[in-house]
mmCIF file of the N, C-alpha and C atoms, coordinates in Angstrom:
data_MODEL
# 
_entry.id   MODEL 
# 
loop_
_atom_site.group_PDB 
_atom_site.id 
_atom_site.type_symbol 
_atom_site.label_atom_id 
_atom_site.label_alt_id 
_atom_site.label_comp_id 
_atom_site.label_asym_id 
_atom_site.label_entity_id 
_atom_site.label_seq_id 
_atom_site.pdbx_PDB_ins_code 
_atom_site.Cartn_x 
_atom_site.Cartn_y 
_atom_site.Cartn_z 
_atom_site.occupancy 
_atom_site.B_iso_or_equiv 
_atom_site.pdbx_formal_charge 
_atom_site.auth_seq_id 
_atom_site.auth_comp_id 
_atom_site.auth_asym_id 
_atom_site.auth_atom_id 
_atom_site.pdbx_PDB_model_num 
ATOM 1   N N  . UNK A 1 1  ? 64.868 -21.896 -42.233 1.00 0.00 ? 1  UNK A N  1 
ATOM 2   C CA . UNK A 1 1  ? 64.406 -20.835 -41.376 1.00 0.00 ? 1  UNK A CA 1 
ATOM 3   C C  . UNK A 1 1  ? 63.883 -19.697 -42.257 1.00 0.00 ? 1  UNK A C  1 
ATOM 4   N N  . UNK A 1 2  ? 62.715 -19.264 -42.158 1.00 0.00 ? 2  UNK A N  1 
ATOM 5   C CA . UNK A 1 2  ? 62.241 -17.954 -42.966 1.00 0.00 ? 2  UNK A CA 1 
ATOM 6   C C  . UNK A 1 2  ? 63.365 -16.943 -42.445 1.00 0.00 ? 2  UNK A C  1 
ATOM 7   N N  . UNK A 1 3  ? 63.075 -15.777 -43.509 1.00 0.00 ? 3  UNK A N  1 
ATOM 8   C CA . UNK A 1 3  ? 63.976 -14.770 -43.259 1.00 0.00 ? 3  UNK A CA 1 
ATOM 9   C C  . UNK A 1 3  ? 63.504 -13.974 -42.160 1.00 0.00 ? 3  UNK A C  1 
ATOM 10  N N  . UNK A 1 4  ? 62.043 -13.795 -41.905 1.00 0.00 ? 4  UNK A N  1 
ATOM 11  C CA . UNK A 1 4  ? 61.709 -12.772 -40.637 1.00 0.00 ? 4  UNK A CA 1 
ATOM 12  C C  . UNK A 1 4  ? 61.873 -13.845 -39.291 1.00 0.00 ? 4  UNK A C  1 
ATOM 13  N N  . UNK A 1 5  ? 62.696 -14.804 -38.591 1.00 0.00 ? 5  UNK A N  1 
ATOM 14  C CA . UNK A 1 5  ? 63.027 -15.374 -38.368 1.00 0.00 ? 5  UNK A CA 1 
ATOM 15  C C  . UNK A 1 5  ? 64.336 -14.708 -38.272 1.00 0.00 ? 5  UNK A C  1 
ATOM 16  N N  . UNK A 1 6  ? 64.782 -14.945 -39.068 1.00 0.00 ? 6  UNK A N  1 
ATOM 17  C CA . UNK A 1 6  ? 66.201 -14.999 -39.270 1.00 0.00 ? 6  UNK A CA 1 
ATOM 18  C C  . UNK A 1 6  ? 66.708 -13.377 -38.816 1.00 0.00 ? 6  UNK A C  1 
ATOM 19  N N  . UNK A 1 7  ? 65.814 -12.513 -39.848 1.00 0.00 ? 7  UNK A N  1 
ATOM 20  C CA . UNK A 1 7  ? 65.916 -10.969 -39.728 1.00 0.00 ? 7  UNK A CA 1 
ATOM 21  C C  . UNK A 1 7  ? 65.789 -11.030 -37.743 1.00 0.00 ? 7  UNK A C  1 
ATOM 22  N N  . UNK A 1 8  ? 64.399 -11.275 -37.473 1.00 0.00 ? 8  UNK A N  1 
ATOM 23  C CA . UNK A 1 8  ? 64.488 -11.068 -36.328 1.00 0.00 ? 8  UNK A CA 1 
ATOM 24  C C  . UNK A 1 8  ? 65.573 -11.384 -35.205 1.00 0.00 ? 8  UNK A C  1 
ATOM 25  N N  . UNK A 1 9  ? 65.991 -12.565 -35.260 1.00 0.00 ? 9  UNK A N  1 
ATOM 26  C CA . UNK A 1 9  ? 67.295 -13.148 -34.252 1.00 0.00 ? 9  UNK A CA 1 
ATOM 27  C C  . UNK A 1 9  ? 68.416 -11.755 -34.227 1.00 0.00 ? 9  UNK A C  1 
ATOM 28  N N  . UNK A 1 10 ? 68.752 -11.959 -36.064 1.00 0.00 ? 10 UNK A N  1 
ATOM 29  C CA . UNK A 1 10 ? 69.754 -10.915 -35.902 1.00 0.00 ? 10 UNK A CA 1 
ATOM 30  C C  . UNK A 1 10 ? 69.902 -9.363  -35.091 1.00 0.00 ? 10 UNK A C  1 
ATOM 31  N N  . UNK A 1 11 ? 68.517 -8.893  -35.437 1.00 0.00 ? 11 UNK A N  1 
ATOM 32  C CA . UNK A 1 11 ? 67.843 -7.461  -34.722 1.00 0.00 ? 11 UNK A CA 1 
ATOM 33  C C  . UNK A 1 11 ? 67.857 -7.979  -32.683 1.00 0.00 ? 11 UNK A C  1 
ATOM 34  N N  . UNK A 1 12 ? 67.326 -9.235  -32.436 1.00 0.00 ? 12 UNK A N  1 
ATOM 35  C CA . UNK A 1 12 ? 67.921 -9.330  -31.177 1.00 0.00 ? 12 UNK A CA 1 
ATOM 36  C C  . UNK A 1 12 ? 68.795 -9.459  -30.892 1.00 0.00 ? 12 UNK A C  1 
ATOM 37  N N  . UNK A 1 13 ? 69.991 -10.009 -31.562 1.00 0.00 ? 13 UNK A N  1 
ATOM 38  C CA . UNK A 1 13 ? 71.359 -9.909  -30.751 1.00 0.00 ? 13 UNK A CA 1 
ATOM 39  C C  . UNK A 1 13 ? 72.215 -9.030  -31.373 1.00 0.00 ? 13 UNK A C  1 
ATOM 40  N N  . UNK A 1 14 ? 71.603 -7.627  -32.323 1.00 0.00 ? 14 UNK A N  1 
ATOM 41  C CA . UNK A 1 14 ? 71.901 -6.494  -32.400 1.00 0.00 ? 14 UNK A CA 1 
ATOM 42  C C  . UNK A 1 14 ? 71.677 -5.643  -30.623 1.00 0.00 ? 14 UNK A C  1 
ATOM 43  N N  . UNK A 1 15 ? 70.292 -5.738  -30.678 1.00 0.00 ? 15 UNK A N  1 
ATOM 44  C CA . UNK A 1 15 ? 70.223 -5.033  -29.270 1.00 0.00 ? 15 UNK A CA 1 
ATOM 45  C C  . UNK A 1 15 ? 70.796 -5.850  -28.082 1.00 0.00 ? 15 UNK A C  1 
ATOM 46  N N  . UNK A 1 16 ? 70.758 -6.821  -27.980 1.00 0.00 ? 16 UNK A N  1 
ATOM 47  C CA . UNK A 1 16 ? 71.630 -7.588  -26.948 1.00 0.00 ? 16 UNK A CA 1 
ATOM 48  C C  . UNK A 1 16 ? 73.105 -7.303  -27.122 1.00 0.00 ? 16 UNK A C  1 
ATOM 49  N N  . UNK A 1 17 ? 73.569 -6.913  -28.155 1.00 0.00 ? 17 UNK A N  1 
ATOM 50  C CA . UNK A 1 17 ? 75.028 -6.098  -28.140 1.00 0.00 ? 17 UNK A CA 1 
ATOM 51  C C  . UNK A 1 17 ? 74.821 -4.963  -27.409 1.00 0.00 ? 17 UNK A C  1 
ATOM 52  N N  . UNK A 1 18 ? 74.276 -3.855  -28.014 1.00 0.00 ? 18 UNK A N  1 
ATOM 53  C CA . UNK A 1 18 ? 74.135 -2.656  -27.999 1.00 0.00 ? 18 UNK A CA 1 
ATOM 54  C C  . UNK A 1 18 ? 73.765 -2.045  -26.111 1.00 0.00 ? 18 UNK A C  1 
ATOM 55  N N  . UNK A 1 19 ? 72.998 -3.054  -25.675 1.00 0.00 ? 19 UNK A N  1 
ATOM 56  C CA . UNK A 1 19 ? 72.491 -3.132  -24.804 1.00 0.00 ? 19 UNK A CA 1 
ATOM 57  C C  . UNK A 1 19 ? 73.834 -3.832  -23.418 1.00 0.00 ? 19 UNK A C  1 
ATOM 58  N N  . UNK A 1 20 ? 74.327 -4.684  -23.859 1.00 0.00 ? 20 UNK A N  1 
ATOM 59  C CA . UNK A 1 20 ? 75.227 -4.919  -22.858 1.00 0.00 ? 20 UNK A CA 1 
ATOM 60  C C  . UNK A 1 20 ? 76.527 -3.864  -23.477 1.00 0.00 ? 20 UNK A C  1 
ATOM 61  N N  . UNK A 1 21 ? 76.750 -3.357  -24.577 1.00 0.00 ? 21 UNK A N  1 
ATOM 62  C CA . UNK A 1 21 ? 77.852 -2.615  -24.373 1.00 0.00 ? 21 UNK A CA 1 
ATOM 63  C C  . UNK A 1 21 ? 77.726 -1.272  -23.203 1.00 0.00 ? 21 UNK A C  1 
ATOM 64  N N  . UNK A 1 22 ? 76.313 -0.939  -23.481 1.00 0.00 ? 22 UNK A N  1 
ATOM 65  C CA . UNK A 1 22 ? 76.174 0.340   -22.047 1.00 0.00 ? 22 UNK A CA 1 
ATOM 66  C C  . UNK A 1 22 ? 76.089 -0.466  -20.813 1.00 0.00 ? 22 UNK A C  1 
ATOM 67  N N  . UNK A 1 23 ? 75.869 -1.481  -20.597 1.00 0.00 ? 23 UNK A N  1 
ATOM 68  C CA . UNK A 1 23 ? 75.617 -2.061  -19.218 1.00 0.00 ? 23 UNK A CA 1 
ATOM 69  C C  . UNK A 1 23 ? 77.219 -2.437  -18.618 1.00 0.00 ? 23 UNK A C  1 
ATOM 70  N N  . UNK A 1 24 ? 77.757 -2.435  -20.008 1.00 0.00 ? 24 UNK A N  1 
ATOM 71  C CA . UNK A 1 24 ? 79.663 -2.769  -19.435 1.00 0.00 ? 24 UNK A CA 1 
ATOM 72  C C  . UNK A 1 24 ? 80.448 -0.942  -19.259 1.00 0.00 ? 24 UNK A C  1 
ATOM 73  N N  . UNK A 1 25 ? 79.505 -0.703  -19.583 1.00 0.00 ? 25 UNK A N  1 
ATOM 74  C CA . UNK A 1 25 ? 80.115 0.827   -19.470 1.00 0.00 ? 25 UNK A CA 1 
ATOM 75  C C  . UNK A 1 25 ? 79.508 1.634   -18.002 1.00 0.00 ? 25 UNK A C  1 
ATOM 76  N N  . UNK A 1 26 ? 78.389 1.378   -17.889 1.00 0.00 ? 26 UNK A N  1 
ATOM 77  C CA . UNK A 1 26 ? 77.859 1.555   -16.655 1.00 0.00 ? 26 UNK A CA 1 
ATOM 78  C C  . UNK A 1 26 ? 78.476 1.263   -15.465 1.00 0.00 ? 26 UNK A C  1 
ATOM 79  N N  . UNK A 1 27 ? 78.675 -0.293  -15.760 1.00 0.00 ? 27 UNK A N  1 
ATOM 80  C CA . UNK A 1 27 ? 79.118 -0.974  -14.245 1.00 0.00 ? 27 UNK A CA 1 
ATOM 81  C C  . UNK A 1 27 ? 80.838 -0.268  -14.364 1.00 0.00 ? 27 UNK A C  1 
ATOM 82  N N  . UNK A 1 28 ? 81.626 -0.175  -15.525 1.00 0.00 ? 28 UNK A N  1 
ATOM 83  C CA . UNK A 1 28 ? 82.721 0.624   -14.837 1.00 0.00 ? 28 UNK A CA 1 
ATOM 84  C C  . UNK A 1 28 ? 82.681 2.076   -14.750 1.00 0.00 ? 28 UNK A C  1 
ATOM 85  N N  . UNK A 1 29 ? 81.394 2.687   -14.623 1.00 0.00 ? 29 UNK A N  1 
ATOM 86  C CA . UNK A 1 29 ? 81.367 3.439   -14.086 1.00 0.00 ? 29 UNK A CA 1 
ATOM 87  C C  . UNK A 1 29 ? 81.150 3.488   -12.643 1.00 0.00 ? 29 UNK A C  1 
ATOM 88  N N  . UNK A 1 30 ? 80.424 2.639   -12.218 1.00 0.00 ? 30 UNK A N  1 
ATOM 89  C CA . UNK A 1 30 ? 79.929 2.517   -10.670 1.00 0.00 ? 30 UNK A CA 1 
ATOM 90  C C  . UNK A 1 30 ? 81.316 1.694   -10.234 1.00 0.00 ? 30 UNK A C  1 
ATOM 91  N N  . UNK A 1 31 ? 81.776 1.456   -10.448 1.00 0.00 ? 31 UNK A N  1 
ATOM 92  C CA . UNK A 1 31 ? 83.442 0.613   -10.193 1.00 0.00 ? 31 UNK A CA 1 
ATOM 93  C C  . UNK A 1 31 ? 84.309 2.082   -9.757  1.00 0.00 ? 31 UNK A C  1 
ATOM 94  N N  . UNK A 1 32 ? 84.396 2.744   -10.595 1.00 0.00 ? 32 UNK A N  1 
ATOM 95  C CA . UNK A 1 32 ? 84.906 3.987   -10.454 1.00 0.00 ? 32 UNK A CA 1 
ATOM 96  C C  . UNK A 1 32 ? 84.169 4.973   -9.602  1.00 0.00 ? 32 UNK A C  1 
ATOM 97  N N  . UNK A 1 33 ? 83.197 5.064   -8.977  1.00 0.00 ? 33 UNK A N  1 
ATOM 98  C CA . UNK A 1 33 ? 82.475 6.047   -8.422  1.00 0.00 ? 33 UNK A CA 1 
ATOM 99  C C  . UNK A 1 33 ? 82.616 5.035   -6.718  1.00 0.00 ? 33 UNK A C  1 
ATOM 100 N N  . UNK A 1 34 ? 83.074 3.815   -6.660  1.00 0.00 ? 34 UNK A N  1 
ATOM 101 C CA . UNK A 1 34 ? 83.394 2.774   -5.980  1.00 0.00 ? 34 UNK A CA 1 
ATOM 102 C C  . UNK A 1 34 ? 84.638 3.827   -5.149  1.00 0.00 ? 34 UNK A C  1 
ATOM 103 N N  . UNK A 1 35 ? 85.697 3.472   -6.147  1.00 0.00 ? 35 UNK A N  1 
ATOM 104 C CA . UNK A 1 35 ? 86.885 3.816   -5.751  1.00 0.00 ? 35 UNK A CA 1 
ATOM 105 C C  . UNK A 1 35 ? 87.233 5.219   -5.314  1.00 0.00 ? 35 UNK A C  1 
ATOM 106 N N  . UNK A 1 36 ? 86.415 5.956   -6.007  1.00 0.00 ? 36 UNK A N  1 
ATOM 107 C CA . UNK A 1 36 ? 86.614 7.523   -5.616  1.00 0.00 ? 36 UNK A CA 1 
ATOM 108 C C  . UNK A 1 36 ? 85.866 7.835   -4.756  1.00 0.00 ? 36 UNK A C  1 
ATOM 109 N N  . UNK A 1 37 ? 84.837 7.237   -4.144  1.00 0.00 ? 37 UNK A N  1 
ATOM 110 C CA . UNK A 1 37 ? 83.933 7.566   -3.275  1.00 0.00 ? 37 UNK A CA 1 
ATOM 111 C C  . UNK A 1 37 ? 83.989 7.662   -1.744  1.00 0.00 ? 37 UNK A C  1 
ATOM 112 N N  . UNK A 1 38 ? 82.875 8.252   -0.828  1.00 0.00 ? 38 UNK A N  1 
ATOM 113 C CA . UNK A 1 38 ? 84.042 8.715   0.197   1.00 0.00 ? 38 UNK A CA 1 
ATOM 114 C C  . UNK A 1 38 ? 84.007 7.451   1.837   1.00 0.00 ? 38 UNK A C  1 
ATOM 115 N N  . UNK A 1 39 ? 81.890 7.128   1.451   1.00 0.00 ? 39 UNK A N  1 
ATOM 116 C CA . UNK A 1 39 ? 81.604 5.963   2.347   1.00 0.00 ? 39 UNK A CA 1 
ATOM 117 C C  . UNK A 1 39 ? 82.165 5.007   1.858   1.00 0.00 ? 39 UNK A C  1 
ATOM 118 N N  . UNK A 1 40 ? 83.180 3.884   2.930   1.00 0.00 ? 40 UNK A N  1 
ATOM 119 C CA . UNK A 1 40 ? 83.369 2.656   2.896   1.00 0.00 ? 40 UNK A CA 1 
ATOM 120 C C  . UNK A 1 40 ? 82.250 1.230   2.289   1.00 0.00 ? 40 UNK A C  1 
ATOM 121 N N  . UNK A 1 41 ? 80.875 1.825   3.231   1.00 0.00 ? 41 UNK A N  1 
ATOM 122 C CA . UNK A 1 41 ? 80.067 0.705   2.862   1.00 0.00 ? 41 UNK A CA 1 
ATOM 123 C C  . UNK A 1 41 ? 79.440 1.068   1.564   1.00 0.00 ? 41 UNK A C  1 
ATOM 124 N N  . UNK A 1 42 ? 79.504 1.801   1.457   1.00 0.00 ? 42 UNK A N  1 
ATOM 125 C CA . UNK A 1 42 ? 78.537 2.795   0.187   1.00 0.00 ? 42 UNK A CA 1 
ATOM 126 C C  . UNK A 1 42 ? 79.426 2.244   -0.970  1.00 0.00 ? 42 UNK A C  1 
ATOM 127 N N  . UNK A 1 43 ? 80.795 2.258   -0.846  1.00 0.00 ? 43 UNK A N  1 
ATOM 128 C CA . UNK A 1 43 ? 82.048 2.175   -1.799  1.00 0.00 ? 43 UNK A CA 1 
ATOM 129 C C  . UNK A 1 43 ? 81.430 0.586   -1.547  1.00 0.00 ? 43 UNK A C  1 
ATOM 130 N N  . UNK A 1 44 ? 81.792 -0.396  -1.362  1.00 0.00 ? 44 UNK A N  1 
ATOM 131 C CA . UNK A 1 44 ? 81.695 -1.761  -1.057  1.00 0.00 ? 44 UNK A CA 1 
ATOM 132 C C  . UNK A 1 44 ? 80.444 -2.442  -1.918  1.00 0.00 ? 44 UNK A C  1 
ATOM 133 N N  . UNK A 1 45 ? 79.136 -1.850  -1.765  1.00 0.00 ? 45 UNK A N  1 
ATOM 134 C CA . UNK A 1 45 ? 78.046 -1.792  -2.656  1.00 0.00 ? 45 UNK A CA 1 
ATOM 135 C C  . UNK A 1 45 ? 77.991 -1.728  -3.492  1.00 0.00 ? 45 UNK A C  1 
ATOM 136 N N  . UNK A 1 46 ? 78.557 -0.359  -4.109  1.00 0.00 ? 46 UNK A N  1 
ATOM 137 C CA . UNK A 1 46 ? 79.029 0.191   -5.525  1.00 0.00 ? 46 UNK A CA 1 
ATOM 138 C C  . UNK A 1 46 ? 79.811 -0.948  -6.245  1.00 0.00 ? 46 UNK A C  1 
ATOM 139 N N  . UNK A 1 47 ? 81.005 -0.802  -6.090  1.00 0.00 ? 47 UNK A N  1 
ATOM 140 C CA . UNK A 1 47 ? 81.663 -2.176  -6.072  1.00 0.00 ? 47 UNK A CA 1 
ATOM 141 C C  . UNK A 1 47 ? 81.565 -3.194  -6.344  1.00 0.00 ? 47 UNK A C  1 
ATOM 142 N N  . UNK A 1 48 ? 80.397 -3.799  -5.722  1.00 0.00 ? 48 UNK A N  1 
ATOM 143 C CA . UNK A 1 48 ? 80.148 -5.356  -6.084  1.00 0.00 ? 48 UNK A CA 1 
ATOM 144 C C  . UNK A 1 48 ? 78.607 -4.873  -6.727  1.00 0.00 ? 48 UNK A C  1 
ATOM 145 N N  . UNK A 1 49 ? 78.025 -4.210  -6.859  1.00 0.00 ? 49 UNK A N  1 
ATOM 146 C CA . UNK A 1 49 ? 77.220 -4.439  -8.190  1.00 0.00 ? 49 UNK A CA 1 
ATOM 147 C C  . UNK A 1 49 ? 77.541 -3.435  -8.867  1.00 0.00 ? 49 UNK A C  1 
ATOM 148 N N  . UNK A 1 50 ? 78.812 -3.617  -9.076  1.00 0.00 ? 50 UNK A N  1 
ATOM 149 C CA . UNK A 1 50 ? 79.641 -3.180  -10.872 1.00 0.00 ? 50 UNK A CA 1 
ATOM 150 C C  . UNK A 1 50 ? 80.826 -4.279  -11.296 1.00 0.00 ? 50 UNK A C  1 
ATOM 151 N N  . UNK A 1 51 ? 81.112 -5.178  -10.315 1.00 0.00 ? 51 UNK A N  1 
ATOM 152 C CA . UNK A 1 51 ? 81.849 -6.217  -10.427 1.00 0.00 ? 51 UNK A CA 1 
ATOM 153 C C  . UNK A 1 51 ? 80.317 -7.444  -11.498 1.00 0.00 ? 51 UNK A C  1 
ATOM 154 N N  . UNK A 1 52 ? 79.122 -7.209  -10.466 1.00 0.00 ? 52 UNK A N  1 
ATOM 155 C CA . UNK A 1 52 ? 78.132 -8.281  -10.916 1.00 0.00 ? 52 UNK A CA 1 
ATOM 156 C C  . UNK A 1 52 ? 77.461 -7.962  -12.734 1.00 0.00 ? 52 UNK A C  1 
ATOM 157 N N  . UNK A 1 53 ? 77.344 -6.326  -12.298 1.00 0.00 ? 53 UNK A N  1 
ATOM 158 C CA . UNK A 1 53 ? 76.874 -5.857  -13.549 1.00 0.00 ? 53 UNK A CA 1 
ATOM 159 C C  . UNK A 1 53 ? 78.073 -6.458  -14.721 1.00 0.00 ? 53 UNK A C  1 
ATOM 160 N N  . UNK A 1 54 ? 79.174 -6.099  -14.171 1.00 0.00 ? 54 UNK A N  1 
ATOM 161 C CA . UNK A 1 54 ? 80.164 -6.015  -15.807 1.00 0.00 ? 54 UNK A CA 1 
ATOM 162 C C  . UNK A 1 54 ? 80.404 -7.753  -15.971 1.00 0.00 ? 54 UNK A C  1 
ATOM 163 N N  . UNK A 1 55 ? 80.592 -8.805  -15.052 1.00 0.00 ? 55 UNK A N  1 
ATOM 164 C CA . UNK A 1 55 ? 80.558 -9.717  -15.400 1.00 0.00 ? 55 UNK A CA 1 
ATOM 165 C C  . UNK A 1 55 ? 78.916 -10.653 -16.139 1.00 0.00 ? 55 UNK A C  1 
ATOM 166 N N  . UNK A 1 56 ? 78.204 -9.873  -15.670 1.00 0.00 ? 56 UNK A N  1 
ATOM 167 C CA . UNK A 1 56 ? 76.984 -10.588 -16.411 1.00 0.00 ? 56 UNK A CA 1 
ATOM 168 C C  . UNK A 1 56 ? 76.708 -9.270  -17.839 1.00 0.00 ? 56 UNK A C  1 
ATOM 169 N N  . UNK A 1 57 ? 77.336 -8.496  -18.122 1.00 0.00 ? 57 UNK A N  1 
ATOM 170 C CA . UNK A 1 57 ? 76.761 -7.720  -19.305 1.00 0.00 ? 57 UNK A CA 1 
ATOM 171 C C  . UNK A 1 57 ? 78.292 -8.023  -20.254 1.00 0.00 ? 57 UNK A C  1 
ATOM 172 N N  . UNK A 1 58 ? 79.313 -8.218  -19.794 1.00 0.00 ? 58 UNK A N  1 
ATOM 173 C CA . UNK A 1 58 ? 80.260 -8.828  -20.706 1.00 0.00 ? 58 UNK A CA 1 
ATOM 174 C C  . UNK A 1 58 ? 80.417 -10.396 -20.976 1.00 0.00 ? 58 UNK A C  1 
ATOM 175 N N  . UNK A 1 59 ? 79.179 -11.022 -19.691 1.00 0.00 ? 59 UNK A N  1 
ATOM 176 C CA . UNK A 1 59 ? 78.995 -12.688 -20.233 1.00 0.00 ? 59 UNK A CA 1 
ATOM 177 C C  . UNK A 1 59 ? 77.944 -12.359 -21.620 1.00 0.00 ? 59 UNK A C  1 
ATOM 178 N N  . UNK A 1 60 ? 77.376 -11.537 -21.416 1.00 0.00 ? 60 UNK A N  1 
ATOM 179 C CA . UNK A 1 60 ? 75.727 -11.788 -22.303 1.00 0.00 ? 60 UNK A CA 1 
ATOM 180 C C  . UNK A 1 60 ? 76.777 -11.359 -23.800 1.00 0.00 ? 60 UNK A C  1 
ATOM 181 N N  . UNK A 1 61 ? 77.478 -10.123 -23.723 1.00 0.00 ? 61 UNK A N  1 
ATOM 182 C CA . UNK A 1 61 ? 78.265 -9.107  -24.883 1.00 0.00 ? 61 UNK A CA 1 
ATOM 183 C C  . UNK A 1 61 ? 79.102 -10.495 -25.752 1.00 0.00 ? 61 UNK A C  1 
ATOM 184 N N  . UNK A 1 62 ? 80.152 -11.091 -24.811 1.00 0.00 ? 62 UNK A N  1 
ATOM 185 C CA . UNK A 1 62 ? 80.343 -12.594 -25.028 1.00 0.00 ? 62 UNK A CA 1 
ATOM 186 C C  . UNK A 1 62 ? 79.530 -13.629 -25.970 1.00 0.00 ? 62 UNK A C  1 
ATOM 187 N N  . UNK A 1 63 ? 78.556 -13.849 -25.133 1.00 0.00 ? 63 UNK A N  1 
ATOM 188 C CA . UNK A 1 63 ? 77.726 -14.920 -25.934 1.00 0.00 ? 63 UNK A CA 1 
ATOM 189 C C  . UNK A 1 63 ? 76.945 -14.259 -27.454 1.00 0.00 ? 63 UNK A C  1 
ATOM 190 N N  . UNK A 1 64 ? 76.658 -12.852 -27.168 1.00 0.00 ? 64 UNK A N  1 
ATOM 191 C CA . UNK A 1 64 ? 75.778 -12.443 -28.778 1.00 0.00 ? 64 UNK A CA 1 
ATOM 192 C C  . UNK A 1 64 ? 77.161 -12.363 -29.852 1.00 0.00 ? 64 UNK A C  1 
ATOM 193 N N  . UNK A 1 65 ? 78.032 -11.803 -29.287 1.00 0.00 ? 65 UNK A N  1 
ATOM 194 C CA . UNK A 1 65 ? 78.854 -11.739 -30.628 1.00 0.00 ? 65 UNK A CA 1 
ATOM 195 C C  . UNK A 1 65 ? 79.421 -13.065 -31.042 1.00 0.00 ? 65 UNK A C  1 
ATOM 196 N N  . UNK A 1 66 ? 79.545 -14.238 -30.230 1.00 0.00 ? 66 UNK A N  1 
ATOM 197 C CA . UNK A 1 66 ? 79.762 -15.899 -30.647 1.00 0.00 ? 66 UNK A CA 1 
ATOM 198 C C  . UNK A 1 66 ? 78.639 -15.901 -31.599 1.00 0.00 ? 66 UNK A C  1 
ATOM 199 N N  . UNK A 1 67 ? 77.740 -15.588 -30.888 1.00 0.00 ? 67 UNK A N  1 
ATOM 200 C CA . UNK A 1 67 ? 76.200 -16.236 -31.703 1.00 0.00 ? 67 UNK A CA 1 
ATOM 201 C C  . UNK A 1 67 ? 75.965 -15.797 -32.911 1.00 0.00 ? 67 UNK A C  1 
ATOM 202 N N  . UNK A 1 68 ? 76.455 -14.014 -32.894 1.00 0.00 ? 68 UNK A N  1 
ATOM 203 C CA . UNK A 1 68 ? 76.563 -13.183 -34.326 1.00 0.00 ? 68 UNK A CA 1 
ATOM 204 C C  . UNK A 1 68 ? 77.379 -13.643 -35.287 1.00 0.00 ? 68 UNK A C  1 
ATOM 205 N N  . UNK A 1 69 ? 78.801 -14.131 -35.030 1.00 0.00 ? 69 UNK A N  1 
ATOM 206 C CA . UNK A 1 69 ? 79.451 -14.901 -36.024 1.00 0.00 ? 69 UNK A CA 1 
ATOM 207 C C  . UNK A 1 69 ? 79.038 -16.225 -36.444 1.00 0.00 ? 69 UNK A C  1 
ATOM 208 N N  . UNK A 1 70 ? 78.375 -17.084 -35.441 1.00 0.00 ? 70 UNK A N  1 
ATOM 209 C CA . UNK A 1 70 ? 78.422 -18.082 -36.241 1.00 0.00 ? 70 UNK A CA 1 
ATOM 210 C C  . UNK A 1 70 ? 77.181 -18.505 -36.454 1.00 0.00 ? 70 UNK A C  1 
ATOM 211 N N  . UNK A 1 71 ? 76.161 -17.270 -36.805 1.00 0.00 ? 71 UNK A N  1 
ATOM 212 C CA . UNK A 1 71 ? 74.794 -17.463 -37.842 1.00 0.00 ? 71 UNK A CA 1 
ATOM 213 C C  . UNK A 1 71 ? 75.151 -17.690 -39.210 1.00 0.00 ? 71 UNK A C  1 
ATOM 214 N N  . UNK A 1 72 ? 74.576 -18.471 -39.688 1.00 0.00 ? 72 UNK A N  1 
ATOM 215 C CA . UNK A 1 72 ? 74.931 -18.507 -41.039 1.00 0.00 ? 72 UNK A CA 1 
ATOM 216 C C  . UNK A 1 72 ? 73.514 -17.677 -41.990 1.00 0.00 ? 72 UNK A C  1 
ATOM 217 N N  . UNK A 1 73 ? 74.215 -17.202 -42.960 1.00 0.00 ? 73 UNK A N  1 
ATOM 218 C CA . UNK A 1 73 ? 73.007 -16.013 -43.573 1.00 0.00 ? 73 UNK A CA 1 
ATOM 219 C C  . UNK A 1 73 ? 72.765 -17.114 -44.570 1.00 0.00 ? 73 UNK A C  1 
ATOM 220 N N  . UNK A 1 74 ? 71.464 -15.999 -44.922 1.00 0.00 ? 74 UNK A N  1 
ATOM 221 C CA . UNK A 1 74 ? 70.346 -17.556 -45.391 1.00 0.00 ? 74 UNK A CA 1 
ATOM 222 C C  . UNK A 1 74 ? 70.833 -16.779 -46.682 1.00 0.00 ? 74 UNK A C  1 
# 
C-alpha cells in the first residue's frame, strides 16, 4: 500500500473518531433535554433520535478505533 494511501485511511478514521465522538455527545445531550423536557411527545422524539444517534455514532466510534488498532504501519 503506498503511504498516501495509507496516510490517507488513517486521517479518515481520525475524523471518523473525532466526528462520532461529538455525535455521542450530542445524542446524550438530546437524551437529556428528553428527560428534562416538558412535552411528552416532543420528549418521546428527542429520545429516540438520541437513542438512534448514540447507537449509530458509538457503532461507527466502535468500528474506527478496531480498525485504528489493527492497521498495521507501513
Amino acid at each position: 500500500m503506498s503511504p498516501f494511501r495509507h496516510g490517507f485511511r488513517k486521517g479518515l478514521l481520525a475524523c471518523a473518531l473525532i466526528v462520532s465522538s461529538f455525535g455521542v455527545l450530542f445524542a446524550f445531550v438530546l437524551l437529556g433535554e428528553a428527560i428534562v423536557g416538558k412535552g411528552p411527545a416532543g420528549s418521546l422524539v428527542l429520545g429516540g433520535v438520541g437513542l438512534v444517534l448514540l447507537f449509530l455514532f458509538a457503532f461507527v466510534f466502535a468500528f474506527s478505533a478496531i480498525y485504528w488498532k489493527s492497521s498495521k504501519p507501513d
